[in-house]
C-alpha positions in Angstrom: 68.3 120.3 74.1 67.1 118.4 71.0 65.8 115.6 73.6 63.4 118.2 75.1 62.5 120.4 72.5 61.4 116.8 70.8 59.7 115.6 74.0 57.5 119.2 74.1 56.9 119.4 70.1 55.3 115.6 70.2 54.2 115.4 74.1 52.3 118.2 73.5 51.0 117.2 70.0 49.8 113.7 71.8 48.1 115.5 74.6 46.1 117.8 72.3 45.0 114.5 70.2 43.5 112.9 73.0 42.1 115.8 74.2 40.4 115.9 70.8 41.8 119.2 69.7 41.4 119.2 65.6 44.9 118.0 64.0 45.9 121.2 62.5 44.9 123.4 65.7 47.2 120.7 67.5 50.5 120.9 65.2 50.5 124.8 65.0 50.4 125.3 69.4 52.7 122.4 69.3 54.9 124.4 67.2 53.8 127.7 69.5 55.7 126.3 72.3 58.7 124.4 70.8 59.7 127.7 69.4 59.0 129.5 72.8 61.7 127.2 73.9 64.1 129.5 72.3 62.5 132.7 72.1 59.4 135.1 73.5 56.0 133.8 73.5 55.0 136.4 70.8 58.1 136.0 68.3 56.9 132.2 68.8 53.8 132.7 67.6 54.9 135.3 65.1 56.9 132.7 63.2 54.1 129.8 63.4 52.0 132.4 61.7 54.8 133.6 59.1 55.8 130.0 58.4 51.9 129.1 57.8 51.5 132.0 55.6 54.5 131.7 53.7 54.7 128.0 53.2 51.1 128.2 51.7 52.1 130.5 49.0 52.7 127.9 46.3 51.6 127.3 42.8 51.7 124.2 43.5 49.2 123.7 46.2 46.8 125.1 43.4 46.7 121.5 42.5 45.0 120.3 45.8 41.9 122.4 45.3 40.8 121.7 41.8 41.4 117.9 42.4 39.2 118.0 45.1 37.2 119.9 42.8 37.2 117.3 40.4 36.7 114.4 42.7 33.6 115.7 44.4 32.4 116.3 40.7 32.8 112.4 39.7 31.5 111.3 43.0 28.0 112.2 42.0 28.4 112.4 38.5 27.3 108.6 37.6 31.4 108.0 36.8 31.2 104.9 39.7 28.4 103.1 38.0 30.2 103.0 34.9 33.3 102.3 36.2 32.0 99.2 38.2 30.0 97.8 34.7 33.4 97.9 32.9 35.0 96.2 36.7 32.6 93.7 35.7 33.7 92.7 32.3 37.2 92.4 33.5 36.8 90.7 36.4 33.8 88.5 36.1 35.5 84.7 34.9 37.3 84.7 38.3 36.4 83.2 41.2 34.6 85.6 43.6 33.9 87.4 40.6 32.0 90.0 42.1 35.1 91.1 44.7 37.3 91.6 41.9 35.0 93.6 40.3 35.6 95.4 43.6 39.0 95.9 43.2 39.1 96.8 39.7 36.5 99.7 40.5 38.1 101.2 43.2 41.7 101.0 41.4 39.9 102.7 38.4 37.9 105.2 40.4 40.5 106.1 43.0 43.0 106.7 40.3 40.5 109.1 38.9 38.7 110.6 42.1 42.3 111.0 43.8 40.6 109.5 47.3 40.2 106.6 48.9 37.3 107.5 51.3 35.4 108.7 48.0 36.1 105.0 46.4 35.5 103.1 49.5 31.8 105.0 49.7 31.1 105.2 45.6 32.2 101.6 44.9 31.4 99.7 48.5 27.9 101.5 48.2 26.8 99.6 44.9 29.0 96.6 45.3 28.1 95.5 48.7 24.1 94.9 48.0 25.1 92.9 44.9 27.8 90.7 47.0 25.1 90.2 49.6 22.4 89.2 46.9 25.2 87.1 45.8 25.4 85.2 48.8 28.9 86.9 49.7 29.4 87.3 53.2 29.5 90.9 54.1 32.3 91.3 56.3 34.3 89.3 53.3 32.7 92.3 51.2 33.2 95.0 53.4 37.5 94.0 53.8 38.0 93.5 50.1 36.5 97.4 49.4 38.4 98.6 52.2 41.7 97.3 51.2 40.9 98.1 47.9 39.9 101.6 48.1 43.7 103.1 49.1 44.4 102.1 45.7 43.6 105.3 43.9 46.1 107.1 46.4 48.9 105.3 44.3 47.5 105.8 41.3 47.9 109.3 39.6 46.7 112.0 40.0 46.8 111.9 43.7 47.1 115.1 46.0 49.2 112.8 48.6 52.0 113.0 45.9 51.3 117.0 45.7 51.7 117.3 49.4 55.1 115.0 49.7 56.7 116.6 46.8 55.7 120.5 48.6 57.2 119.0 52.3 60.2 117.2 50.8 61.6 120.4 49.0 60.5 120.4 45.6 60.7 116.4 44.7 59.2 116.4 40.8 55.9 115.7 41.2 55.5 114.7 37.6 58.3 111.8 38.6 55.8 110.8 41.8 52.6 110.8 39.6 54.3 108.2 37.3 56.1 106.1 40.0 52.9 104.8 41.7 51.9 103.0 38.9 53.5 100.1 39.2 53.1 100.1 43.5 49.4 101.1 42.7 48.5 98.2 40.6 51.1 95.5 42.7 48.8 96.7 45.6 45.2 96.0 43.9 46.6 92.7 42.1 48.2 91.4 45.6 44.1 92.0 47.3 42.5 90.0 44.3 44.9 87.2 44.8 44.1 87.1 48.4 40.1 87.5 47.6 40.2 85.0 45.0 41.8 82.4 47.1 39.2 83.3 50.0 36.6 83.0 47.5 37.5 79.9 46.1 37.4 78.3 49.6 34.3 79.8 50.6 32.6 79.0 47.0 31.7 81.9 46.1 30.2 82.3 42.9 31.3 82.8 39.1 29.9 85.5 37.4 27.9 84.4 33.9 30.6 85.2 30.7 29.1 88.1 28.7 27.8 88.9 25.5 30.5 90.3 22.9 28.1 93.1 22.9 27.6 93.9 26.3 31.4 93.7 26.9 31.7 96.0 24.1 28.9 98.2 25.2 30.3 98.8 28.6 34.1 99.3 27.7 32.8 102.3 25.5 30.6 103.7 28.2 33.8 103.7 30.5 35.8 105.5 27.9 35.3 108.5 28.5 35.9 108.5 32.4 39.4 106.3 32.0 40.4 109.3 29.2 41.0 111.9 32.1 43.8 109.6 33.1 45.1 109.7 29.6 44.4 113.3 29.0 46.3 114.3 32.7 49.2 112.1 32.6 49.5 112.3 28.8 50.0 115.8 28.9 52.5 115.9 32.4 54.6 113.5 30.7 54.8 115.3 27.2 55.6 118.2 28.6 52.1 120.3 27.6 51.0 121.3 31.1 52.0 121.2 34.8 50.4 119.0 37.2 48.8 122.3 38.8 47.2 122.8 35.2 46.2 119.5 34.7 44.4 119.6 37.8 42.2 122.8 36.5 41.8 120.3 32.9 40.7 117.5 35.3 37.6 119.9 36.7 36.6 121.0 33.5 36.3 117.9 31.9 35.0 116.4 34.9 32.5 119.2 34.4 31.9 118.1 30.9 30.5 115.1 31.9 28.8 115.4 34.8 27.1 118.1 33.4 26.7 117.7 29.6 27.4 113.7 28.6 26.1 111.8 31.6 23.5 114.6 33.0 23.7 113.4 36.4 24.5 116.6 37.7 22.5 119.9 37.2 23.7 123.8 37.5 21.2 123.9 40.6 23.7 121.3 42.2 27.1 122.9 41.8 26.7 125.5 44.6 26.7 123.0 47.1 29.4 120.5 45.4 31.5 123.8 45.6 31.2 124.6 48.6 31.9 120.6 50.1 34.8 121.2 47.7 36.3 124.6 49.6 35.6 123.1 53.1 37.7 119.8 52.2 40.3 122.2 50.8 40.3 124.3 53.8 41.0 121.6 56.5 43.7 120.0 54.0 45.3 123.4 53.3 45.2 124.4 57.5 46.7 121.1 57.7 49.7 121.8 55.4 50.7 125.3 57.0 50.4 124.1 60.5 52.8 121.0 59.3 55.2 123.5 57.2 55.2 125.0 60.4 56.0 122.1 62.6 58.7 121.3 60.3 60.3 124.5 60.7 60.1 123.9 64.4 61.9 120.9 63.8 64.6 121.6 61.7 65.4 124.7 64.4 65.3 122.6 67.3 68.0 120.0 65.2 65.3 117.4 66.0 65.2 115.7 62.5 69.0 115.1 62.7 68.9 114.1 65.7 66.5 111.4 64.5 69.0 110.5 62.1 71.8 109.9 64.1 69.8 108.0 66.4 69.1 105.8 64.2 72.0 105.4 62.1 73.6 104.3 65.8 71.2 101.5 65.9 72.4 100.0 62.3 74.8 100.7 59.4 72.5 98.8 57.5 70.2 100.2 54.6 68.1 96.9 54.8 67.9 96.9 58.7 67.3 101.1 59.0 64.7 100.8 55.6 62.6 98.0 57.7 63.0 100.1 61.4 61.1 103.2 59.6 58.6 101.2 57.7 57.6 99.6 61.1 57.2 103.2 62.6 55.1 104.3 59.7 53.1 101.4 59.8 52.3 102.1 63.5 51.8 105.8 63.1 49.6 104.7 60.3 47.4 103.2 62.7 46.8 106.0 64.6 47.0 109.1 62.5 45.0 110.0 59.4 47.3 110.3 56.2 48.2 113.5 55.1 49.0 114.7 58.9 51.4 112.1 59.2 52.5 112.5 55.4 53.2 116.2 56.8 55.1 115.4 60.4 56.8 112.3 59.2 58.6 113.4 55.4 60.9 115.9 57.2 62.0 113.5 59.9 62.6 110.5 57.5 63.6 111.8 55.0 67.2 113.1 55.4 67.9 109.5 57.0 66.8 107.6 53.9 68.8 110.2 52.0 71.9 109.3 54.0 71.5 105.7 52.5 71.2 106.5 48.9 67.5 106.6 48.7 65.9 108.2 45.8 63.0 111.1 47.4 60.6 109.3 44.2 61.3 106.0 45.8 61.1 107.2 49.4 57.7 109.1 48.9 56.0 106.5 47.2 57.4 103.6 50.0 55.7 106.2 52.4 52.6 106.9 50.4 52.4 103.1 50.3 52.9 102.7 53.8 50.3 105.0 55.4 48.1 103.7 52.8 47.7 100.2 55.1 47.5 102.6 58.0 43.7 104.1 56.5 42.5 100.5 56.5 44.0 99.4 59.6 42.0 99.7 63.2 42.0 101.8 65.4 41.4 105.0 63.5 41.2 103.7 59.6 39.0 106.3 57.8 38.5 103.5 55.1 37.5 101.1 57.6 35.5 103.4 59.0 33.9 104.1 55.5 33.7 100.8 54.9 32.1 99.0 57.3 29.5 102.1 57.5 28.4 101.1 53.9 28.6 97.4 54.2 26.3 97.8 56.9 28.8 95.5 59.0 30.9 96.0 62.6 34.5 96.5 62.8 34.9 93.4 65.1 33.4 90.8 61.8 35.6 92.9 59.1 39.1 92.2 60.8 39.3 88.6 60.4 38.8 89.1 56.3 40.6 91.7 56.4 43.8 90.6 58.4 45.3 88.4 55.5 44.6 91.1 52.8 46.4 93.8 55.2 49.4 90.9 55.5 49.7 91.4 51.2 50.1 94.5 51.7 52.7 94.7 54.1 54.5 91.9 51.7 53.9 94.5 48.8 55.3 97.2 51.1 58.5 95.0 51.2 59.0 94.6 47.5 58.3 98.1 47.2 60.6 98.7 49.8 64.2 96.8 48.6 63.7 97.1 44.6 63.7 100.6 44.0 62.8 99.9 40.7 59.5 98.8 41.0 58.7 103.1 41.0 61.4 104.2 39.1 61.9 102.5 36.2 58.6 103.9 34.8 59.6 108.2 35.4 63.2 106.8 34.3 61.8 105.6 31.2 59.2 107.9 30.4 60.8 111.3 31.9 64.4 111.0 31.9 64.0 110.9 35.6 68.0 110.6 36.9 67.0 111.4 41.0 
């Protein structure tokens, strides 16, 4: 029966993606008619609706909206310009100067925005005509923001880690916010060693060394931007808020800015930045009940265990079974946006890497990590989409580049992967964090 009810639950979920049914209208009749293999049509969809209602009634999904919130709010509050002038300043002695610049923005801007879509557009958008005035090619432009960008999922805040720790039972999201540090910065240091050896081939330029002012001058104007990090993860890790308050602290402070500081934003704009803000939250939000639903549908129809013992049959070992679901992830990556296949994917995995000792911090950040590769990756990237729509570039040039940065990443993955702590020495350290 759990052969079946598994073949209906993801048949079905396939056949309404390529019909091009919307993802969360897709996982909630999926789940319809795996529970109508055990019951009436109408307690079926009775349930779906219960377990969507119920499973968004969290304090913890409060979180989601106000990052959003805040993100939209930095997006077009001059924060990316700054960020990018203080990117230079770090970045500009190495080789390829300009695509580590790149790097360094979209590590600093994703960590702040919480999305890699809104770095890949922010950052790619003023970088690219620079690279290209710099004589960069743009396809070589165009891979380095787009492996770049994901790096901001990683590091906190990020609403990935809110959604994994709601779907995987409770896993302490302060404990997830503090693990992807590390993963976060291996990822963007791994793409600036790849860019800066494809620069140095290609001769790509050195940037001009800086005045002590001007370095000076642009550290302080990026200051107040970097502070939010300090400010949020300050207070989650001494204990003075809650990640779901931090995320309201993150808006208004983002507000402060935009609003009063930089004055790139004015009152006549916040209608509309509030209402791209609750349409984003809306599709996110329909996303998570359908999935809490799906998982429900799951775990009735014994599908995730039966996933498990499948795959225990294949190996007893950790290394082999740790390496089997990375590969699926990676492919599913490739095909499914994140946070849908955050959603179907946690409950399945999960209780298999639990079976082998795996700590639910380690596991969530190996999977963030993972589907992170899968947003850059062809055929349905949203970063590569991003991308190569502000480089101005086809997906065909943009592989090639873009192949041996993806190959770090999957090396990085590994690491990751087999030392656990690489993410969990840091909530260890600073938390007390004993899994």
């Amino acid at each position: 029966m759990e052969l079946f009810s598994a073949f209906v639950l993801f048949g079905s979920f396939g056949l309404f993606m390529v019909l091009g049914v919307p993802v969360a209208y897709a996982i909630g009749i999926a789940s319809v008619l795996t529970f109508a293999l055990f019951m009436t049509v109408d307690q079926s969809i009775f349930i779906t609706a219960q377990q969507i209602a119920s499973g968004l009634d969290s304090f913890t999904l409060l979180a989601i909206p106000f990052f959003i919130l805040a993100g939209n709010i930095m997006n077009r509050g001059g924060i990316a310009l700054r960020l990018i002038e203080f990117a230079k300043v770090l970045g500009g002695r190495l080789p390829g100067s300009l695509a580590h610049c790149n790097v360094l923005a979209n590590m600093m801007f994703g960590a702040i925005s919480g999305s890699a879509v809104a770095a890949a557009a922010a950052v790619g958008g003023v970088m690219a005509p620079l690279q290209k005035k710099e004589g960069y090619d743009p396809a070589y432009s165009a891979a380095v923001n787009i492996a770049s960008c994901p790096t901001g999922l990683l590091i906190p805040p990020s609403t990935t880690f809110i959604v994994y720790s709601l779907i995987s039972g409770g896993t302490s999201i302060a404990a997830l916010f503090v693990a992807g540090y590390v993963p976060g910065i291996l990822m963007g240091l791994g793409i600036m060693i790849v860019a800066g050896i494809m620069a140095k081939k290609r001769g790509y330029p050195v940037a001009p060394r800086p005045s002590f002012s001007t370095v000076i001058a642009k550290t302080i104007d990026a200051l107040l931007p970097l502070s939010l990090i300090i400010v949020i993860m300050g207070g989650i890790i001494g204990g003075v808020f809650t990640a779901t308050e931090a995320s309201a602290i993150a808006v208004v402070y983002s507000l402060f800015l935009a609003l009063v500081i930089y004055r790139e934003i004015q009152l006549k704009d916040l209608p509309s930045i509030f209402l791209d803000s609750a349409v984003t939250t809306s599709i996110v939000l329909l996303m998570i009940g359908c999935s809490i639903a799906m998982s429900k549908a799951m775990a009735f129809a014994d599908i995730p265990y039966a996933v498990s013992d499948a795959l225990l049959a294949l190996s007893e070992n950790p290394l082999v079974l740790l390496l089997i679901i990375n590969i699926a992830l990676l492919i599913v990556g490739m095909f499914m946006d994140m946070t849908p296949a955050l959603l179907i994917f946690t409950p399945i995995f999960l209780p298999v890497v639990k079976d082998l000792g795996m700590d639910p911090v380690h596991f969530g950040v190996m999977m963030t990590f993972n589907l992170c590769i899968g947003i850059c990756s062809p055929p349905v990237g949203s970063a590569l989409f991003v991308g190569c729509s502000v480089a101005k570039v086809s997906i065909a040039r943009v592989i090639k580049p873009l192949i041996p940065m993806i190959a770090m990443q999957i090396a990085v993955l590994l690491l990751i992967t087999y030392v656990p702590d690489l993410s969990l020495a840091l909530p260890r350290w600073l938390l007390g964090y004993g899994g």
